[in-house]
C-alpha positions in Angstrom: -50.9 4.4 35.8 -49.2 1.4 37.8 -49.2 -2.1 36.1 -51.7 -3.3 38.8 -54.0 -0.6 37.8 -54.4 -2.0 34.7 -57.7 -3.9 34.3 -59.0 -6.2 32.2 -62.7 -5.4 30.8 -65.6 -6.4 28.6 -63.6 -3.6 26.4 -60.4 -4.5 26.7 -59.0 -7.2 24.4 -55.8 -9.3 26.2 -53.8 -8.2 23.6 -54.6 -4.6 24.3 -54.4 -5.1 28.3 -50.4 -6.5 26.9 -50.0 -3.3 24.9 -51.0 -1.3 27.6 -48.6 -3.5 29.8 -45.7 -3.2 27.6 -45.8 1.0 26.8 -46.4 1.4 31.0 -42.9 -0.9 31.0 -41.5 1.2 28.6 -41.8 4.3 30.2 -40.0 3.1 33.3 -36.3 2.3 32.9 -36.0 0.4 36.2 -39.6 -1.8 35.3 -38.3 -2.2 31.7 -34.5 -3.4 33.2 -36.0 -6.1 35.3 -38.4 -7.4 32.7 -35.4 -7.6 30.3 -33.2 -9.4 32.8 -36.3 -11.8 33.5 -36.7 -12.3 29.9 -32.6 -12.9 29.5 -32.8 -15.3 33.2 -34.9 -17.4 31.1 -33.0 -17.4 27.9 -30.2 -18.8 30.1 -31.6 -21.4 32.1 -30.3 -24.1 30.1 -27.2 -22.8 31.2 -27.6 -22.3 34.5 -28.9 -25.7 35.1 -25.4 -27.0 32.7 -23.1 -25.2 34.2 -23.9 -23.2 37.6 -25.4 -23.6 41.0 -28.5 -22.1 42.1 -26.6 -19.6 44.5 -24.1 -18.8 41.7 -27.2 -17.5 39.7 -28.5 -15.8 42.4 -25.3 -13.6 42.5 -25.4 -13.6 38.5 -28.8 -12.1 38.3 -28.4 -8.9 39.7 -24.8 -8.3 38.2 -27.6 -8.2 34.6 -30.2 -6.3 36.0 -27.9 -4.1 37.4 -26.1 -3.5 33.6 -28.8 -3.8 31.6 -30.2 -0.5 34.5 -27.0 1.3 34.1 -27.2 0.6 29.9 -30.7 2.4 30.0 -29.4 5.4 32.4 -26.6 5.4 30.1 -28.9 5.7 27.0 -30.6 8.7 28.0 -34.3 9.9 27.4 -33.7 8.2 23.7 -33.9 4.7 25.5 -37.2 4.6 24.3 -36.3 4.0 21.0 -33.4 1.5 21.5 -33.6 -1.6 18.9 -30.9 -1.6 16.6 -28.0 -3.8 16.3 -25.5 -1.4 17.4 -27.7 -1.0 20.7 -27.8 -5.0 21.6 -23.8 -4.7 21.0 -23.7 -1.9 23.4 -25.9 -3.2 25.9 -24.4 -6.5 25.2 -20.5 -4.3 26.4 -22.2 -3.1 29.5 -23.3 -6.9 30.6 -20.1 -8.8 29.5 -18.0 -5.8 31.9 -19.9 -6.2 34.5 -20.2 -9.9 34.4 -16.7 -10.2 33.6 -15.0 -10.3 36.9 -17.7 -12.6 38.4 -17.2 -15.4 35.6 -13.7 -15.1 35.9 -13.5 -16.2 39.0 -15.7 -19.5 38.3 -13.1 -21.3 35.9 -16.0 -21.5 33.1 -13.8 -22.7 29.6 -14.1 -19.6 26.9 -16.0 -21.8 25.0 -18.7 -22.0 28.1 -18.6 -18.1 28.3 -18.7 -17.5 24.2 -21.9 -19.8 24.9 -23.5 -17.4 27.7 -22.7 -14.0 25.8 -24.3 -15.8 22.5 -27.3 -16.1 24.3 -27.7 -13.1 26.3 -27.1 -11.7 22.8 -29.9 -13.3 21.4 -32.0 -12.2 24.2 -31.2 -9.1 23.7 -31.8 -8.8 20.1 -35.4 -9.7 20.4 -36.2 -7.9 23.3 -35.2 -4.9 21.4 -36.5 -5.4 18.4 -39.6 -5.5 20.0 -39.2 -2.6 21.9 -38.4 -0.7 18.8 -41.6 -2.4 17.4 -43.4 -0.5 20.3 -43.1 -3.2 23.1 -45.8 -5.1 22.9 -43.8 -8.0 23.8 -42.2 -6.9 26.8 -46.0 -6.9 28.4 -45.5 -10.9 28.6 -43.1 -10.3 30.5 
C-alpha cells in the first residue's frame, strides 16, 4: 500500500488515515529517514535562520537524511522497534560523524554546535519515542 493509496472515507477517522500513514512509514526505512530528517529540518530552523545560509542548509540536509538512512540500515530488521535512549545516542553518533566535517569547516563556535546537536537530540528523542509508541506521529509528518 503506497501513502497516496491511502484514502480518506466516511469510515476512516483522520486519526486512523495518520495511523495508517505512520505504520506504511514505518515499514520503509528510506520513507521513515526522510520524514525524520523533515521533522529534525524543522526542529532546526531557528538555527538555520541564526546561524546559516539557505545554500549551507541545502548541503546540511542531506548529510542527516543520509545518517539518519545509514542509522536505520545499520539497525537492522529490529529498526522497527527503535525508541530508547541508547538508540537517540546512537543515531544521535551517526549524525554528529557525518556532519562533523561539514561544520568544521564553517567556523560555527562549540557553543553554536553544542546548540545544533542539543536540538537534533531532542528531535530525535521524540520522534522515537513515538515510533516505539507505534508511530502514530510520524504520519504528520
Amino acid at each position: 500500500m503506497a501513502l497516496d493509496n491511502i484514502l480518506f472515507n466516511e469510515h476512516q477517522s483522520a486519526s486512523e488515515v495518520l495511523i495508517l500513514k505512520g505504520k506504511e512509514l514505518i515499514g520503509n526505512q528510506n520513507q521513515l529517514a526522510k520524514s525524520i530528517a523533515a521533522y529534525l529540518r524543522n526542529q532546526i530552523e531557528d538555527f538555520h535562520v541564526a546561524y546559516l545560509s539557505d545554500n549551507e542548509m541545502k548541503e546540511l540536509n542531506p548529510l542527516i537524511r543520509n545518517a539518519i538512512f545509514s542509522y536505520l540500515l545499520d539497525y537492522g530488521d529490529d529498526y522497527l522497534y527503535i525508541g530508547s535512549d541508547k538508540s537517540v545516542i546512537q543515531s544521535l553518533r551517526y549524525i554528529y560523524n557525518n556532519t562533523f566535517k561539514y561544520f568544521n569547516n564553517k567556523g560555527l563556535s562549540d557553543e553554536k554546535l553544542e546548540k545544533f546537536y542539543m536540538i537534533i537530540k531532542e528531535g530525535l528523542t521524540i520522534t522515537f519515542k513515538d515510533l516505539e509508541m507505534g508511530g502514530n506521529y510520524v504520519g504528520w509528518l
